[in-house]
N, C-alpha and C positions, 0 to 999 in steps of 0.2 A: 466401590460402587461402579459397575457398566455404563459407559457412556447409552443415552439412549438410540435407537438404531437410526440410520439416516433414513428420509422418506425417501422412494425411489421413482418417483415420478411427480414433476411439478407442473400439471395441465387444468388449465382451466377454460375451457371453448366457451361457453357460456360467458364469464367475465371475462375474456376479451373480448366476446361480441358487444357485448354493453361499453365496455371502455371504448371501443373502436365508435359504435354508433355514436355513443355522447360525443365524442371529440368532432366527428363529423356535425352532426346535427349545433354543436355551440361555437363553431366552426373555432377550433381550438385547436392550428397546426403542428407545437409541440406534443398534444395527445394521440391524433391521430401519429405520428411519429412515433410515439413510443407504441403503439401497440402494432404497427410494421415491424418495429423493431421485436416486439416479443413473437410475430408470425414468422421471423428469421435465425431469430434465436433459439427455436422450439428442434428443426433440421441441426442447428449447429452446436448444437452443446451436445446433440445425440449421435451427430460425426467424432466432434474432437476431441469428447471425453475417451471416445476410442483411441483417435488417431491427432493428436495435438499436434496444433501447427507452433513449430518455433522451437528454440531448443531450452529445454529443461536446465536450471543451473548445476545439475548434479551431474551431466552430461562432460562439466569443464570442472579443468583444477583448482583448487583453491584454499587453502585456509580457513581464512574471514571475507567473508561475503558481507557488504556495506551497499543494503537498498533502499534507497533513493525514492519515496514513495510519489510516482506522478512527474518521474526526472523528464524530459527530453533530452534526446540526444543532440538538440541544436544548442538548447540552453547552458549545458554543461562544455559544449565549447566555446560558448560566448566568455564566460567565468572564467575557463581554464588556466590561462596565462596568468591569473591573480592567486595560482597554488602551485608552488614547485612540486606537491606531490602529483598532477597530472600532468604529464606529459604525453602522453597520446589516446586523444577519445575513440575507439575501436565501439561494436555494436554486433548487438545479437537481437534478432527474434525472437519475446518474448515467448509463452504459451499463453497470454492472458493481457485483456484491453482496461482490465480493472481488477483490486487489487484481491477481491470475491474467486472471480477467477483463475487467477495467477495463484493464488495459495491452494484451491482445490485440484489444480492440475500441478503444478508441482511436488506436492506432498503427497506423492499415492505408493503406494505397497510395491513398485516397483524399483523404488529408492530404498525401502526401506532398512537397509542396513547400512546406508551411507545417512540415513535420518538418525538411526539409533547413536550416531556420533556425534552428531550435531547437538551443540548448544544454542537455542532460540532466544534471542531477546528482540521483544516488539513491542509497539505502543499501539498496532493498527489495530480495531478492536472486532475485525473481522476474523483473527485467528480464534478467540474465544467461543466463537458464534460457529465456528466451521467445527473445532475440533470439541470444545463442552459441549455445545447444542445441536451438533451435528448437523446442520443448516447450509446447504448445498446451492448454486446457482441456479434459477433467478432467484431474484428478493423480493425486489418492490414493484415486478408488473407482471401480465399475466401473459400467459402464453398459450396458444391453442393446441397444441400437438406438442410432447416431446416426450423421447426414451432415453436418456442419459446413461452413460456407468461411469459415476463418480464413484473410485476406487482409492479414497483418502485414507490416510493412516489415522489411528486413532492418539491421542495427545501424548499418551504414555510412550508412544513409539519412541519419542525426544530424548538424546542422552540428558537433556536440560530443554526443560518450554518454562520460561519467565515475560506474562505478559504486564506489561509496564503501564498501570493507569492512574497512579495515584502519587501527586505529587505536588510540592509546595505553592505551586500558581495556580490551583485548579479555578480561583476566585476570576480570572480572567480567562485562560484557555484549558479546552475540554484535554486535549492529548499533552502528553508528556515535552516540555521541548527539548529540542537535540543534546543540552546540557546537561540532562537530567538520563537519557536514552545511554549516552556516554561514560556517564561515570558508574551505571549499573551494566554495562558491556566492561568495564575495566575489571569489575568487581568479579566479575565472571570471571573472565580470561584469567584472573590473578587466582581464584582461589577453586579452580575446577579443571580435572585431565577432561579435553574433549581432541577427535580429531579433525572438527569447523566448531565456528560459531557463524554463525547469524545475525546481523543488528540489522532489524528494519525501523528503519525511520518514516517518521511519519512527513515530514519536510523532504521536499516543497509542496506538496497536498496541501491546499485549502485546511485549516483558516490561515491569513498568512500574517503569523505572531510578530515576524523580526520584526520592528519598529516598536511596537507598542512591548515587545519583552525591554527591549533596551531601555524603554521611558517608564518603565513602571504605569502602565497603562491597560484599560481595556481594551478590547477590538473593537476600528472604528464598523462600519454597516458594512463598507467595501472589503474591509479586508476579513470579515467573518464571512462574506455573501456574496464574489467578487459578479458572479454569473448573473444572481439577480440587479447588481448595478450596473454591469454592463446593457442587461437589457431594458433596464426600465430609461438609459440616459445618463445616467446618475454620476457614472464612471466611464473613460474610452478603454476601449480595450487598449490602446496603450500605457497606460496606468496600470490597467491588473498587471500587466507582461512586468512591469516595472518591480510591482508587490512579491510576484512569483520569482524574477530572479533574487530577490531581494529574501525570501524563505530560500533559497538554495545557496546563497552564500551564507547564511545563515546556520543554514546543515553542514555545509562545508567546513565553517571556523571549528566546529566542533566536531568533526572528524579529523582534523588536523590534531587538534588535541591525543585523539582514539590514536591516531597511528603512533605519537612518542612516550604512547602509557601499554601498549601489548606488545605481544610478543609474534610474528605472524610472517613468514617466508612468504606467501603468495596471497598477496591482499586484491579483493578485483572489489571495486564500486559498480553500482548497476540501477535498477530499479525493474520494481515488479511492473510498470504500465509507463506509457507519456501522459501528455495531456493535449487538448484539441483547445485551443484559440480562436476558432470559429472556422477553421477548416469543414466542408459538408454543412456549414453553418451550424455546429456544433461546438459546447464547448462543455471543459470537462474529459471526463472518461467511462463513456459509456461500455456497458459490459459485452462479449462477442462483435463486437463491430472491428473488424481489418481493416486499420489505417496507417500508415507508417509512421505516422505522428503519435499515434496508442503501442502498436505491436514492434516497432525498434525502436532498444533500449538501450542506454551507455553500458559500455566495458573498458573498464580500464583498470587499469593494473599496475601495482604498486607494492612494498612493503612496511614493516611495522618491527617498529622498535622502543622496548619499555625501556625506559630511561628511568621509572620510578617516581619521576616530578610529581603525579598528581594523585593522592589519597584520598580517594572520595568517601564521602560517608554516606554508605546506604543502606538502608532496611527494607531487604525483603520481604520481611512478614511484613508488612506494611500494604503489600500488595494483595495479601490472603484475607487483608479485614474484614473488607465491606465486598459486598456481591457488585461484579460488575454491571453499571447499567445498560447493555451495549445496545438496543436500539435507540436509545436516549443520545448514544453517543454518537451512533451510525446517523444518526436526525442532525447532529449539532453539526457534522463533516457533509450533510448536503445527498447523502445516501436515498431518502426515507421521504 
């Protein structure tokens, strides 16, 4: 069956004039904000899908690419010293401020024979939505003007696309956590010739599990929702900062694991976007917006060595069962 065709223009003048007016008129600052934001975005997705600013991962060397979903590059040296596998945090320019975009501009026809070697493993359930539903940037605002060329490969292009959504804790958190992302990256590398693989994690991306994975728990309001607690009082932003490094060591213990179960000469860690803290008084990662805190990302470099120690048990048909819900899930990560 044919993927169906991408649409090739996301414009809508009329609903952003009404989104624009309502936000004015119920004097609603972050509205009026986003539809600035999509009268910006309308020029810039129709620049850079030409001409992308930042360098492409296929650009550099590598094996196993290990990304970081929403890493900063401060955070990751604040951590560093607690993993002998980092020793020095290095950074590149993304092509993408969120993770919609980073996968659309990465993945295009002009990679693609360094794609057709690549093996994908992700939990982000934006790759589904990009490559089954062929669903192209923006998402969820409107935009007055734009002419893009998104020029994405289609899913098959993949020497292997395994996206990872189905797994034993779904009763508490919607995505996969890194335990889980891990031992189906081991499963891979162990029983498949590819010349990369791929493991994008979904950590430290909002919701932020580490505590409550550890305590057999649900997620408290903050750590599913940290942005609305931050602004409603609830939460200080020092707290979240605390939650967030707290999902990135998190990611980490379980990438430590990943490097003594493969096999992998030139291992780089990275991430597809940062995240904003209230920088521009924004927080989050909003999509086409240039900030050094969204578009520089960690690079660091390392290798990997299968020792054999950890035998994971995994079923991948498991993940062929049930039809992915992904706005459902895009809604649960704060997307929607």
């Amino acid at each position: 069956m044919e993927s169906p065709e991408p649409e090739t223009m996301h414009t809508d003048a009329r609903g952003w004039i009404r989104e624009l007016a309502a936000g004015i008129r119920q004097r609603r600052p972050q509205d009026v904000l986003r539809s600035v934001r999509g009268a910006f975005n309308g020029p810039y997705f129709t620049l850079t899908t030409r001409r992308p600013l930042g360098t492409n991962v296929y650009e550099r060397n590598w094996d196993l690419l290990l990304v970081l979903d929403a890493c900063r590059v401060d955070a990751l040296e604040e951590v560093a010293p607690e993993y002998d596998f980092i020793e020095v945090v290095d950074s590149i320019w993304s092509v993408g401020s969120a993770s919609h975009e980073w996968i659309c501009k990465t993945f295009t026809n002009d990679y693609r024979d360094a794609i057709s070697g690549t093996a994908l493993v992700t939990s982000n359930p934006f790759f589904p939505q990009t490559f089954e539903d062929r669903t192209f940037p923006p998402k969820a605002y409107s935009i007055p003007i734009m002419w893009p060329d998104w020029d994405v490969v289609e899913k098959s292009a993949f020497g292997k696309f395994l996206h990872v959504h189905r797994h034993d804790h779904e009763e508490y958190f919607p995505e996969a956590p890194p335990q889980v992302m891990t031992d189906y990256a081991i499963d891979t590398a162990r029983n498949g010739t590819y010349d990369r693989m791929i493991v994008h994690y979904l950590q430290p991306h909002t919701p932020y599990i580490s505590a409550a994975y550890a305590q057999g728990r649900p997620l408290t309001d903050v750590e599913e929702d940290p942005w609305t607690a931050v602004e409603s009082g609830s939460a200080t932003l020092e707290e979240v900062e605390e939650l967030y490094l707290g999902n990135l060591r998190f990611v980490l213990d379980s990438i430590e694991a990943l490097l003594c179960n493969v096999d992998a000469e030139d291992v780089v860690i990275t991430a597809d976007h940062g995240e904003l803290f209230g920088e521009l008084g924004l927080y989050g990662h909003p999509e086409g917006l240039v900030h050094p805190a969204l578009k520089k990302v960690p690079w660091v470099t390392t290798t990997a060595t299968d020792t054999g120690e950890r035998r994971p048990d995994v079923d991948e048909a498991r993940q062929d069962e049930t039809t992915v819900e992904t706005e459902q899930r895009l809604a649960d990560l704060g997307y929607l």
